[in-house]
Residue, then its C-alpha position, 0 to 999 in steps of 0.5 A: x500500500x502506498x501512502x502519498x508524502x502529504x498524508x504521511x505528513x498529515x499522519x505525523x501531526x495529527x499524532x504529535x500532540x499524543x506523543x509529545x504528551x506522553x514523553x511529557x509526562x515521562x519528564x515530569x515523573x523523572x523530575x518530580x516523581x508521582x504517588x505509589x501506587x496505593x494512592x494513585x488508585x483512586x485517581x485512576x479511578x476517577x479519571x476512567x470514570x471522568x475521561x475513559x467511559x465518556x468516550x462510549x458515552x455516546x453510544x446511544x446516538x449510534x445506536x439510533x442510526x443502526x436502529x435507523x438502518x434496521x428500520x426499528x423506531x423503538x429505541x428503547x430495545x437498544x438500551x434494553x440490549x446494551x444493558x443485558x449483554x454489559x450485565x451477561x457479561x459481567x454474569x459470565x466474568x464471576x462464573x468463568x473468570x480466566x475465560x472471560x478475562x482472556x476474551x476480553x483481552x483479545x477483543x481489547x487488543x483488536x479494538x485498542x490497535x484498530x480505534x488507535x491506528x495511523x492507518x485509517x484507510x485499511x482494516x488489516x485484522x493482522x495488524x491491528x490486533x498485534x498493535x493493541x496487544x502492546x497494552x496487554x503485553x507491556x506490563x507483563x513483560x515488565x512489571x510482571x509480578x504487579x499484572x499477575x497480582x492483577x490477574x488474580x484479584x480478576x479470579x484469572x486462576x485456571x492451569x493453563x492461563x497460569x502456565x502460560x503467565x509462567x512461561x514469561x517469567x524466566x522468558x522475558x527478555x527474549x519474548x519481548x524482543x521476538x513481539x517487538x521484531x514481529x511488530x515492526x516485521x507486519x508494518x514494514x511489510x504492510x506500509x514500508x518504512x515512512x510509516x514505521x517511524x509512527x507505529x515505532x513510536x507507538x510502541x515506544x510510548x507504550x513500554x516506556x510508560x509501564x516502564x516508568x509507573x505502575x501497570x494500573x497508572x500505565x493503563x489509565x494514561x493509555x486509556x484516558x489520553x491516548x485511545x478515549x481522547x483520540x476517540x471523543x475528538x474523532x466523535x466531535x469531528x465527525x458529529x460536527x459539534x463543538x466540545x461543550x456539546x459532546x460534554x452535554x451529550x455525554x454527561x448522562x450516560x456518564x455519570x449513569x455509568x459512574x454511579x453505577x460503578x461506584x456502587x459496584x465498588x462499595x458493595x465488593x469492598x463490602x465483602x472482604x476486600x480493600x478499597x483498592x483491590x475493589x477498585x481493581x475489580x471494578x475498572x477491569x470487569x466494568x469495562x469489560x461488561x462496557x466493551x463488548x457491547x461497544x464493539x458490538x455496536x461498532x461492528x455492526x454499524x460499520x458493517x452497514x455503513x458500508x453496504x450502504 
């Protein structure tokens, strides 16, 4: 696939703000340090709810159009279905934990390479479910006791999940290079070497970060400012509306959502856990429930789009 020195150009600033943000966060930790990570917690906390749910917020405005599509008026079925398939999975998350969460993890990866990609004009399968998968790998291959402790405040306990976490610990260098060779191998192949520079970078940004803080911090950057941002400015370009007007489309599904979390929270400290392990559980399997149905939704509307 060849790619015009105007659009590559293009490419470059539209991602340059996202990578001078990350460096710049990666300065001031150097220089003034953050809080462990007991104390971040509930600030992560806040930013997903805030910042990484608003970027879903407007789900329902989609779900008008394939409603539309489907010719079907009743918009209450779509609210309707969005909740049972967030509650199944959230069901289906407590009764298979170690299946669920491996599911959940593909699906993050195909959705977080594809929604975050350069390269607009492909939809490469391949690609963009190596892409994603950055997020998941990182953190294990460098802050892998904290990701296993992760895993099993997720319930993530079965045998053979366990033997292959196992696999990477005295393995880790050598994975970790091999899943690096591979990244750049599919893009060089795929889009050549002007565009390497972007994906390389990607890729940079992303193990520097868990390089630097701790897995939960890591992914709440990557989540909030890096995929939800990208995806709200994506919203508002393509809804055409201003900042102020998303927020006011946003707000009530968020906060909906929000509360919906917080009360999930204090019902599982209730039984026995920390209020950080709580928070954990509530993050990881509350946006699970959230993601299926917004893959879904996407899949679905892009698919019809196009036979239009």
């Amino acid at each position: 696939m060849k790619f015009k020195l105007k659009d590559i150009n293009n490419l470059y600033k539209k991602h340059i703000l996202y990578y001078c943000g990350g460096f710049l966060l990666c300065i001031l930790y150097s220089t003034y340090g953050l809080p462990v990570l007991e104390n971040i917690l509930p600030i992560c906390f806040l930013l997903i709810l805030l910042i990484g749910i608003s970027h879903g917020a407007l789900d329902h405005e989609k779900g008008k159009k394939l409603f539309k599509i489907y010719k079907i008026n009743n918009i209450f079925y779509f609210y309707l279905s969005y909740i049972l398939i967030a509650i199944l999975v959230t069901l289906l998350w407590y009764k298979f934990p170690t299946f669920t969460l491996v599911l959940f993890l593909c699906l993050a990866s195909y959705h977080f390479g594809k929604e975050d990609s350069i390269f607009s004009n492909t939809n490469n399968l391949v690609l963009f479910t190596i892409k994603g998968s950055c997020i998941i790998f990182a953190p294990i291959f460098i802050n892998y006791e904290e990701t296993l402790n992760i895993f099993s405040l997720l319930n993530a306990n079965n045998d053979i999940f366990n033997g292959f976490l196992n696999f990477f610990e005295p393995n880790n260098m050598k994975l970790f290079l091999i899943f690096i060779i591979f990244y750049l191998l599919i893009n060089f192949l795929i889009y050549g070497l002007y565009l390497q520079l972007l994906g390389l970078i990607d890729l940079i940004v992303i193990f520097v970060l868990n390089s630097l803080f701790s897995t939960i911090f890591a992914f709440t950057f990557y989540f909030c400012f890096m995929h939800s941002i990208r995806h709200i400015i994506s919203m508002i370009l393509e809804e055409k509306i201003t900042i102020s007007a998303f927020i006011m489309k946003a707000m009530p599904l968020t906060l909906l959502t929000g509360i919906t979390f917080i009360t999930s929270g204090w019902i599982i400290a209730l039984n026995n856990f920390t209020l950080d392990e709580a928070i954990i559980q509530v993050i990881f399997i509350g946006l699970a429930s959230l993601t299926f149905p917004h893959i879904l939704l996407e899949y679905l509307l892009e698919k019809n789009e196009k036979k239009s």
